[in-house]
C-alpha positions in Angstrom: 0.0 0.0 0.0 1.3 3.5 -0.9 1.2 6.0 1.6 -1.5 8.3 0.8 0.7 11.6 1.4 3.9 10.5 -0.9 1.5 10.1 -3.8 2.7 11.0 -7.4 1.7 14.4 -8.8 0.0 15.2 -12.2 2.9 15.5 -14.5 4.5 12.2 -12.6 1.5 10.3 -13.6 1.3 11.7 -17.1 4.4 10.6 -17.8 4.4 7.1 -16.6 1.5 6.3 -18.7 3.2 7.9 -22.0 5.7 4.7 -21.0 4.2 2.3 -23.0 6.6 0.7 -25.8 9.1 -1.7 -24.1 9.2 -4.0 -26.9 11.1 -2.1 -29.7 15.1 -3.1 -27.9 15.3 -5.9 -30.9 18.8 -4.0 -31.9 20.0 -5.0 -28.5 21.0 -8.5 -27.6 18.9 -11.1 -26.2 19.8 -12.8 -22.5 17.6 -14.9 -20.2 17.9 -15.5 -16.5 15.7 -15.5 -13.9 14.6 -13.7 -10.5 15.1 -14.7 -6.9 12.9 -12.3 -4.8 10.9 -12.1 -1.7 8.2 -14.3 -2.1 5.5 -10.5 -2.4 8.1 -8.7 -4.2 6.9 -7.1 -7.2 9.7 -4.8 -7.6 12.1 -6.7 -9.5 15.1 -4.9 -11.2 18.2 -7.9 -10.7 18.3 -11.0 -12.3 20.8 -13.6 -13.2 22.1 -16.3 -14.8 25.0 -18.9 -14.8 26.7 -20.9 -17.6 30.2 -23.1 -17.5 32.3 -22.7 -20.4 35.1 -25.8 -19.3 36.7 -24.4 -15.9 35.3 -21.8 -16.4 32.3 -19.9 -14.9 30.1 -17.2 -17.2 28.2 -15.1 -15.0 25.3 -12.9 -16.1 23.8 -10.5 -14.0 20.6 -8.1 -15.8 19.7 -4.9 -14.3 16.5 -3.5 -15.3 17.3 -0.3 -17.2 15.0 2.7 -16.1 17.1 5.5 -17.3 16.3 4.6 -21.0 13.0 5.6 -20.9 12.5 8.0 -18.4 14.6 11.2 -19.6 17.2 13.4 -17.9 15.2 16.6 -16.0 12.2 15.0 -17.2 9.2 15.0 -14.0 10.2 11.8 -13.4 13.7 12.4 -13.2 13.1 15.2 -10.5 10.7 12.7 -8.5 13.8 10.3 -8.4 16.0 12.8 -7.0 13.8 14.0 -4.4 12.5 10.7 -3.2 16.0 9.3 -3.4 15.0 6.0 -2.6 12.1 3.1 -1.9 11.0 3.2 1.9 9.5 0.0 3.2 7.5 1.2 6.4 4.6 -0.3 8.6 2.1 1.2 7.4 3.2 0.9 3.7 5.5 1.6 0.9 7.0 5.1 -0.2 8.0 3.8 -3.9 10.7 6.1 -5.4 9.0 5.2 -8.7 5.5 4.8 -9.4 4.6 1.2 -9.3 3.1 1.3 -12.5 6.9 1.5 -13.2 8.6 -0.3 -10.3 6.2 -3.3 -10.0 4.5 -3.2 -13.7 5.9 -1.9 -16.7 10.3 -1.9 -16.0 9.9 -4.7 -13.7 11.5 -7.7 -14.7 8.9 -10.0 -14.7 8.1 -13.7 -15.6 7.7 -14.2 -19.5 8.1 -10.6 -20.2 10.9 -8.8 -22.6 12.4 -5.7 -20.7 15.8 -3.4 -21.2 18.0 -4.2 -19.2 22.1 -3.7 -18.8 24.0 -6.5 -18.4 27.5 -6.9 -16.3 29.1 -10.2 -18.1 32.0 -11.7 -16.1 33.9 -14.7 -16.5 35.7 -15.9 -13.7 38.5 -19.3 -12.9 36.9 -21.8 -10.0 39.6 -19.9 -7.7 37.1 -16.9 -7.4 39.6 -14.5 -9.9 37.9 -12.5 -12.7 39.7 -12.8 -15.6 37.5 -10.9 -18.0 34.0 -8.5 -17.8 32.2 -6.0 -20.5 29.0 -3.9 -19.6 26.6 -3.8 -22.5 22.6 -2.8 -23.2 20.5 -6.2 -23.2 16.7 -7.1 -24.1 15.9 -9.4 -21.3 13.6 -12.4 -21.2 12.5 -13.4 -18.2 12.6 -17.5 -18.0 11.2 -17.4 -13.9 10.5 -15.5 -11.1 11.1 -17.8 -7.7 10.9 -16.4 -4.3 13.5 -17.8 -2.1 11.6 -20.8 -1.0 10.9 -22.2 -4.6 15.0 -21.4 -5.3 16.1 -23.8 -2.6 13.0 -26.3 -3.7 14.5 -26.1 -7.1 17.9 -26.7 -6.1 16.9 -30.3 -5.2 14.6 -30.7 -8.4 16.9 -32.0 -11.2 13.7 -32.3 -13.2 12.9 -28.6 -12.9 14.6 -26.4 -16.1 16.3 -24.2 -13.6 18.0 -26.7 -11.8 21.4 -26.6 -13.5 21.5 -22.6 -13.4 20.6 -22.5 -9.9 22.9 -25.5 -9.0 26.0 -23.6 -10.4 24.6 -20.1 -9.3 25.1 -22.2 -6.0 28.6 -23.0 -6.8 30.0 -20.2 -7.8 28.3 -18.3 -4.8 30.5 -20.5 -2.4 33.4 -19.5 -4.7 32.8 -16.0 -5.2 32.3 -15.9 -0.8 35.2 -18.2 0.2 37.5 -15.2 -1.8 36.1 -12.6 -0.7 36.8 -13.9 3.3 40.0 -15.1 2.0 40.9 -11.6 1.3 40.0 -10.3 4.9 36.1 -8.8 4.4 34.1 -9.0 7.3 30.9 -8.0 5.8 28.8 -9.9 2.6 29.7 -13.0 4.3 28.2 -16.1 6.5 28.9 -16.5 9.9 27.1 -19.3 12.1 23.8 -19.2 11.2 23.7 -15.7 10.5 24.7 -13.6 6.8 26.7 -10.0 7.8 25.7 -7.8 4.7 27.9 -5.0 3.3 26.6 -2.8 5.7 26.9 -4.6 8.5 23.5 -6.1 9.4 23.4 -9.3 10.8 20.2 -11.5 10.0 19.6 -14.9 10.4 19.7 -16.9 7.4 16.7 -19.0 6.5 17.1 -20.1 3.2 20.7 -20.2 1.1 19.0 -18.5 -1.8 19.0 -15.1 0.2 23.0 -15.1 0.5 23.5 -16.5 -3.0 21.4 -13.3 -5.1 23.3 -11.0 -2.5 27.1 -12.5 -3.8 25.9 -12.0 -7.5 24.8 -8.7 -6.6 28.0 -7.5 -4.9 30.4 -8.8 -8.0 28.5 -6.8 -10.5 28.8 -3.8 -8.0 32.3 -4.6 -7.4 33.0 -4.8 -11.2 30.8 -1.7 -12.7 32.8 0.0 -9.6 36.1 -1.1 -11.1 35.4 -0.6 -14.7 34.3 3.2 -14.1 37.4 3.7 -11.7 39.5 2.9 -14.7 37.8 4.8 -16.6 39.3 7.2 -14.1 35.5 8.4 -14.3 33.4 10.1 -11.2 30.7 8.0 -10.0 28.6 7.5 -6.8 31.0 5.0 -5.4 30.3 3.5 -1.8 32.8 3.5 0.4 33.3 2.5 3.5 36.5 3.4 5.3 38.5 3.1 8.5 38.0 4.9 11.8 41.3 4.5 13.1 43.5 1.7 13.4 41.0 -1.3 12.7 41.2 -4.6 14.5 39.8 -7.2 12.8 39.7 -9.4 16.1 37.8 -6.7 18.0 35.6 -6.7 15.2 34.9 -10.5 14.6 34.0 -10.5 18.8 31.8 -8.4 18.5 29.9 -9.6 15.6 30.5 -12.9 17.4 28.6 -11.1 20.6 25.9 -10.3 18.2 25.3 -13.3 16.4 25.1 -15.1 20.3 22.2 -12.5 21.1 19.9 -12.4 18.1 16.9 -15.0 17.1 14.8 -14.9 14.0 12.8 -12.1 15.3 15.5 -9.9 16.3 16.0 -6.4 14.6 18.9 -6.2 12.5 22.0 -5.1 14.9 25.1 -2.7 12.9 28.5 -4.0 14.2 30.1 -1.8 11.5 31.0 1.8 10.5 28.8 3.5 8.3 29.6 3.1 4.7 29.0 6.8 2.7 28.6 7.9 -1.0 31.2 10.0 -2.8 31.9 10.9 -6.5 35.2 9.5 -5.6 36.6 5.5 -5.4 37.9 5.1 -1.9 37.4 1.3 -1.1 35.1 -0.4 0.8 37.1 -1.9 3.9 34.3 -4.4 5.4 33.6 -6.1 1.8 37.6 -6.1 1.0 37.2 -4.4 -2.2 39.1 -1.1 -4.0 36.3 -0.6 -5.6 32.3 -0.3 -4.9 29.1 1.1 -5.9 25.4 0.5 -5.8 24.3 -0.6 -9.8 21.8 -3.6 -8.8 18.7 -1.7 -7.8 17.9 1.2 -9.9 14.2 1.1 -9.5 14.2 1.8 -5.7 17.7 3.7 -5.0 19.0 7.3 -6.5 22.3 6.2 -6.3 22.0 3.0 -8.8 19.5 5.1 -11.2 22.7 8.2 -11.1 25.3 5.2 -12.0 22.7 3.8 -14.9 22.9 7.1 -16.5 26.9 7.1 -16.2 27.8 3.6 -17.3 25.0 4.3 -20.5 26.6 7.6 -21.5 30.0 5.8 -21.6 29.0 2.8 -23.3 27.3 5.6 -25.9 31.0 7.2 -26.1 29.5 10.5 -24.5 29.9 12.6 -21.4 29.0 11.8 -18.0 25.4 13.8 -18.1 26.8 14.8 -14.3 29.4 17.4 -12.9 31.3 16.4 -10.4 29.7 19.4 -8.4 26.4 17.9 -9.3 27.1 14.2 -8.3 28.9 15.7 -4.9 25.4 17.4 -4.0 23.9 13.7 -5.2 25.7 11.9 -2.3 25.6 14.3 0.1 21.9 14.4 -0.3 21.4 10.8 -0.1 24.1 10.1 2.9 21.8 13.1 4.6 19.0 11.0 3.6 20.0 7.9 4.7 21.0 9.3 8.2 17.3 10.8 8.9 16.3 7.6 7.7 18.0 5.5 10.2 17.2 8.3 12.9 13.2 8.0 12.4 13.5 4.4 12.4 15.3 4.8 15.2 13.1 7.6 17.5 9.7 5.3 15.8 10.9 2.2 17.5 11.5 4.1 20.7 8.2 5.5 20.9 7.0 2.0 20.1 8.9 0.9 22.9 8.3 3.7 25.8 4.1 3.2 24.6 4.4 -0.3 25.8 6.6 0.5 29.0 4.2 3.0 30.0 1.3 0.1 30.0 3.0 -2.0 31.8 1.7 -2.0 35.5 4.0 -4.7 37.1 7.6 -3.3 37.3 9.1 -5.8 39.1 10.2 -7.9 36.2 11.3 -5.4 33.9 15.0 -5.5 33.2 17.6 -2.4 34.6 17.7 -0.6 31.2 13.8 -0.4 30.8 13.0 0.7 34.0 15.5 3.3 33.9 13.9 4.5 30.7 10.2 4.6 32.8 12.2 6.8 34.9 12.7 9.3 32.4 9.5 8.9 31.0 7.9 9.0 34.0 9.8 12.0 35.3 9.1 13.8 32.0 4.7 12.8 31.9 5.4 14.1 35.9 4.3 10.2 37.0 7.0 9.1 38.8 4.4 9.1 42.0 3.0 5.6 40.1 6.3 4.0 40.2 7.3 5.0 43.4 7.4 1.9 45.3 9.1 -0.1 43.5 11.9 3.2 43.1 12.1 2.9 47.0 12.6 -1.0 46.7 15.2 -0.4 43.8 17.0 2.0 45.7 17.3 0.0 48.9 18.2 -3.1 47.0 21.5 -0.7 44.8 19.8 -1.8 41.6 19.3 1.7 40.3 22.1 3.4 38.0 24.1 6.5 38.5 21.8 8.2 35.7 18.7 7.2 37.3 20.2 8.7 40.9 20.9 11.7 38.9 17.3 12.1 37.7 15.7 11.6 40.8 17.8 13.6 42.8 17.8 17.0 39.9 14.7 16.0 38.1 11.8 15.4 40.5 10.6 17.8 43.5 9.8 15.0 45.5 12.3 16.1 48.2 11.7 13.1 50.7 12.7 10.8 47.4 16.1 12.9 47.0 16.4 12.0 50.5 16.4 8.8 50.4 18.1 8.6 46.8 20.7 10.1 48.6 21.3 7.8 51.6 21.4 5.0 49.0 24.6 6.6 47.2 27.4 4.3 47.5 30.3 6.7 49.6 32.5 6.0 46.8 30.2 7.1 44.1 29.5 10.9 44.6 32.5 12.2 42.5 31.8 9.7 39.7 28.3 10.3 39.8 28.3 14.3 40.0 31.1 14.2 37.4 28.7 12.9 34.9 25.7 14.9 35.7 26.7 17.6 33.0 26.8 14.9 30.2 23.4 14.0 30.9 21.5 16.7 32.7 21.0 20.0 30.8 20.9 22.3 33.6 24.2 20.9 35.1 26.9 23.2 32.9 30.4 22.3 35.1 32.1 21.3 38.0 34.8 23.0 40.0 36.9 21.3 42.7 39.1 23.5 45.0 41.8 22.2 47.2 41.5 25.0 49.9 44.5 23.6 51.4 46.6 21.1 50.4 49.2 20.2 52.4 50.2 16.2 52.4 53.1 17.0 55.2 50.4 17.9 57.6 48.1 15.6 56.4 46.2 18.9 55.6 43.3 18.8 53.0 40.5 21.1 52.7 38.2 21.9 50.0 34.7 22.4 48.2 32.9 21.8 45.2 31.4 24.2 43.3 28.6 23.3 40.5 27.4 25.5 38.2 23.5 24.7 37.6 21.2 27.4 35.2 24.5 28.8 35.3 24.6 29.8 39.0 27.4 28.6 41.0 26.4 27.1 43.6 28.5 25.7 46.7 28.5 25.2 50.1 28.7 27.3 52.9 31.2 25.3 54.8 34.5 23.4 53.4 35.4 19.9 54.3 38.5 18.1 55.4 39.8 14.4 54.8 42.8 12.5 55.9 44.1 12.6 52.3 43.4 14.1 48.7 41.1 11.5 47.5 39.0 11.7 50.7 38.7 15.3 50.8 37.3 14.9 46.9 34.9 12.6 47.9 33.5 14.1 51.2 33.6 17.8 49.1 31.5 15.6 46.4 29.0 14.4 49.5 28.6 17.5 51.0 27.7 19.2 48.2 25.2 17.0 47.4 23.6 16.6 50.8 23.5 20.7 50.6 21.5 20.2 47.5 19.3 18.0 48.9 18.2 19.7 52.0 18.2 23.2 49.9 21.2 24.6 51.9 23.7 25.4 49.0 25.0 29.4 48.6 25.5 31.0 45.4 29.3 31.9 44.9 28.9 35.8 45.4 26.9 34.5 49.0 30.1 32.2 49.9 32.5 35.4 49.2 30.4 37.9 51.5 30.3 34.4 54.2 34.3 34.9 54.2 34.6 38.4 54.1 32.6 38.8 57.0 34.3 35.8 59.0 37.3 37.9 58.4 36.1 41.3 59.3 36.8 40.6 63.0 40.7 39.7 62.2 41.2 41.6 58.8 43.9 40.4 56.9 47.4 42.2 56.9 46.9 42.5 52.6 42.7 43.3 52.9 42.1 46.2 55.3 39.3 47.5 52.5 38.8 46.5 49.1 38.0 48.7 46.4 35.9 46.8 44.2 32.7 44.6 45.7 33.4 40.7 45.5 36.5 41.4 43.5 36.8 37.9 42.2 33.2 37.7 41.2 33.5 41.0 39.5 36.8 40.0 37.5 34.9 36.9 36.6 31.6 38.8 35.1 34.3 41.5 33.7 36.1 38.4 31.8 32.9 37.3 30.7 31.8 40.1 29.8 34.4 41.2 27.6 35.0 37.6 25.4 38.5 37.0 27.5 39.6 34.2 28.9 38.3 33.5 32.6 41.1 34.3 34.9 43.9 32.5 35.9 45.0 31.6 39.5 48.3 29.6 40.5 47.9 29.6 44.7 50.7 28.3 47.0 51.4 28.3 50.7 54.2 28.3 53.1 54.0 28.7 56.4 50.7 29.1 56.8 50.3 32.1 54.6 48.9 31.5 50.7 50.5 33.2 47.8 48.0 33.8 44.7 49.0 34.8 41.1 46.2 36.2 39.3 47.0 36.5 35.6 44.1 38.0 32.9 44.8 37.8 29.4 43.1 41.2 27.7 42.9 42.0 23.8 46.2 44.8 24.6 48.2 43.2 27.1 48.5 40.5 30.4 48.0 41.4 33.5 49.2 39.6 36.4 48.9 40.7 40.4 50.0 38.7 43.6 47.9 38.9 46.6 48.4 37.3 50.2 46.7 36.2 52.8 46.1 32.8 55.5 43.1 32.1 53.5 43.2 31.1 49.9 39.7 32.8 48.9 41.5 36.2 50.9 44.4 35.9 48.5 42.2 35.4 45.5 40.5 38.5 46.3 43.4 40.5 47.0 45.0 39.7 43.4 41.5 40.3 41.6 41.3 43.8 43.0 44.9 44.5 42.2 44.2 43.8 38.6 40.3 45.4 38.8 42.5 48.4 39.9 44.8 48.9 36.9 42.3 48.3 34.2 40.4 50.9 35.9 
């Protein structure tokens, strides 16, 4: 069923009925073959068919050929381009070519003549090609089997197929055992599961799936090659390295995969995405210099742009493309492609959080799914309805750090925050604060100050200051451990217990805190300063101005702290020294210093 909105317009229509003369190709030559199709597939633009000369295999694979009839800029043309390719969805099909065209008149169906092109090759029983040519055909269609009747022929010596499809079986095995031979990790079998070229691994149910893809991926690999020579631009796929690949990695995790899926599992990408350019790269995963798409011009952009390329050079003319054009071709369908695979993605989410929301017995569902009904319920404001089994998961440590960091910055349900709280792991406050601005939007940075640091005296005191609607926030009071790493971690606690129980102090309240602490027994260095909140006022200045923020290098001896304060202006550097027995005194001393001469 076509999708009601992606329907055809006028001039679309128009023109796909004027298509009505397929049978006028005698001038071309005549091939056979037959198709090997989902068992509903109407669609049908590959076909092939196998011959042995002695040793040697003959290996004909027909494309149907849409390009000769629908013309270049033609409303057709422009349709093709801007649907870029055949969507299979739930609800129905969004064809990139009417089906009149797709599924009637270019399709290559049973007992009908259609145009096709044909890539010829001719290859030794080690797998090596040893010759190809590309060439216009007039195809005869001599059966079209679903996968099913393929492998019931295979075992029907009486059926006029079976030879063809017995060495179309043959050769596959071939054609496969090379291409692993050479090192490809993709287009191959593993287990009981087929790794296509771009990495999607689905169980196999039939052998006549994997054999149409190998044919398909040697006339890819060889119209790929025979343009490249050509030293021609193209839509070549490619599919390149990250980094440094390593192929054991790799085969573990497909391994990984293969151990997890059954025959109703979605596909699952163990590989990097493969991309279109106008320029040959390789395609690492099939173990190929060359690759293309040329097999499916009826449902992709990319094979229909190739068509019109391999016909102009067979025709001794120009590529009807620039390379700026074919450039905007595959960045258009890689775009494409991507917001593809991100709908599918966000659809079978939505799917998924429907059914979660339904659900009214928690206890069974797995960590991961009820940590995404803590999100969802956070975000429809129903975490009240889950509530129970929260408190249950919290007391029992089966929560993760993300759902501790929702409930605690998320909800208003202070008595939960509470308890979330008291069910924190000591060791887990700086890991799980640290992480808070990757995931929560109001959480911009964390700051951790060593007050004092001082190992000889086993001396450590510091804070933790978190900047939140970007506010820093802090507490009033500084903490002190027995050594570096438990000062962090009780710095990490108390400012989270401040959060909690709503005591925290913006960072111009904490500066007034310490001024006023000190007003009793001013500093030697602070008697009066001129500026108010010095440090918060160079820091807004900075800000304010597109510099960098400040820079302080503290260090104390003998009880007294030394603080460089260096600011990096458009005209010049600036750096003052204050002192003082407090770090924050000595801060402030040096900001007003420079506050002073820019004034």
């Amino acid at each position: 069923m076509v999708i009601n909105n992606q329907k055809f317009t006028k001039s679309e229509l128009e023109q796909t009925q004027s298509i009505i003369n397929l049978s006028d190709f005698g001038e071309r030559p005549l091939v056979k073959g037959f198709t090997i199709d989902g068992i509903n597939s109407l669609d049908l633009d590959d076909a092939i068919w196998i011959e042995n000369h002695g040793d040697i295999g003959r290996i004909q694979v027909h494309i149907a050929d849409p390009t000769e009839v629908i013309e270049i800029d033609s409303p057709l043309d422009k349709a093709v381009r801007k649907r870029i390719s055949t969507l299979y969805l739930a609800k129905g099909i969004i064809p990139m070519l009417p089906l009149a065209l797709s599924e009637e008149k270019l399709s290559l169906l049973e007992g009908e003549h259609k145009p096709t092109l044909t890539v010829e090759i001719e290859i030794k029983n080690t797998g090596e090609i040893i010759n190809y040519r590309l060439y216009e055909s007039y195809f005869i269609s001599l059966g079209k089997l679903s996968y099913q009747e393929a492998e019931k022929i295979s075992n029907s010596p009486e059926h006029n197929l079976f030879l063809p499809l017995q060495l179309a079986q043959i050769w596959a095995k071939i054609l496969n055992y090379k291409r692993v031979k050479n090192g490809a990790f993709a287009g191959i079998i593993k287990g009981n599961f087929y790794i296509n070229e771009d990495g999607n691994l689905s169980p196999i149910s039939c052998n006549s799936e994997v054999l149409i893809s190998e044919y398909m991926i040697l006339a890819n690999t060889v119209v790929a090659q025979w343009l490249a020579e050509k030293s021609l631009n193209s839509l070549y796929r490619n599919h390149l390295p990250q980094g440094e690949e390593n192929q054991d990695l790799i085969w573990q995790s497909i391994e990984s995969e293969a151990e997890n899926q059954d025959s109703n599992s979605q596909y699952t990408h163990c590989l990097a995405k493969a991309i279109y350019s106008p320029v040959c790269q390789g395609h690492l995963a099939l173990a190929t210099p060359y690759y293309l798409h040329f097999t499916s011009p009826l449902r992709r952009l990319a094979d229909f742009i190739v068509h019109r390329i391999v016909k102009a050079e067979l025709a001794g003319n120009s590529s009807p493309y620039s390379l700026e054009e074919m450039t905007i071709f595959a960045n258009s369908i890689n775009q494409f492609h991507l917001d593809h695979k991100q709908k599918q993605v966000n659809y079978l989410k939505e799917k998924r959080d429907k059914q979660l929301l339904k659900i009214t017995n928690y206890s069974n569902l797995e960590t991961k799914d009820f940590s995404r009904l803590i999100e969802l319920s956070i975000r429809n404001n129903s975490l009240s309805e889950i509530k129970n089994e929260l408190q249950i998961r919290l007391k029992s440590g089966q929560l993760t750090n993300t759902d501790l960091s929702l409930i605690l910055f998320n909800t208003e349900d202070r008595q939960l925050k509470q308890l979330t709280f008291k069910s924190i792991n000591h060791k887990t406050f700086v890991n799980l604060l640290n992480n808070c601005p990757k995931i929560l939007n109001q959480i911009q940075d964390l700051r951790y100050e060593e007050i004092i640091y001082n190992p000889e005296q086993l001396l450590f005191i510091s804070r933790l200051i978190v900047t939140i609607n970007n506010q820093d926030l802090t507490t009033a009071k500084t903490v002190k451990g027995k050594n570096k790493k438990d000062a962090k971690t009780k710095a990490y606690k108390l400012w989270l217990q401040a959060y909690v129980n709503q005591e925290l102090v913006s960072y111009e309240q904490l500066e007034r805190l310490e001024m006023e602490s000190e007003s009793t027994n001013p500093e030697p260095e602070m008697i009066n300063f001129k500026h108010k909140l010095p440090l918060s006022t160079l820091n807004n200045l900075c800000q304010q101005k597109s510099w960098e923020n400040p820079n302080f290098i503290c260090e104390q001896q003998e009880g007294i702290f030394t603080c460089t304060a260096t600011v990096n202006t458009e005209e010049q550097t600036i750096m003052k020294v204050g002192k003082a027995t407090k770090k924050r005194t000595a801060q402030n001393i040096a900001a007003d210093k420079i506050l002073l001469e820019l004034n």
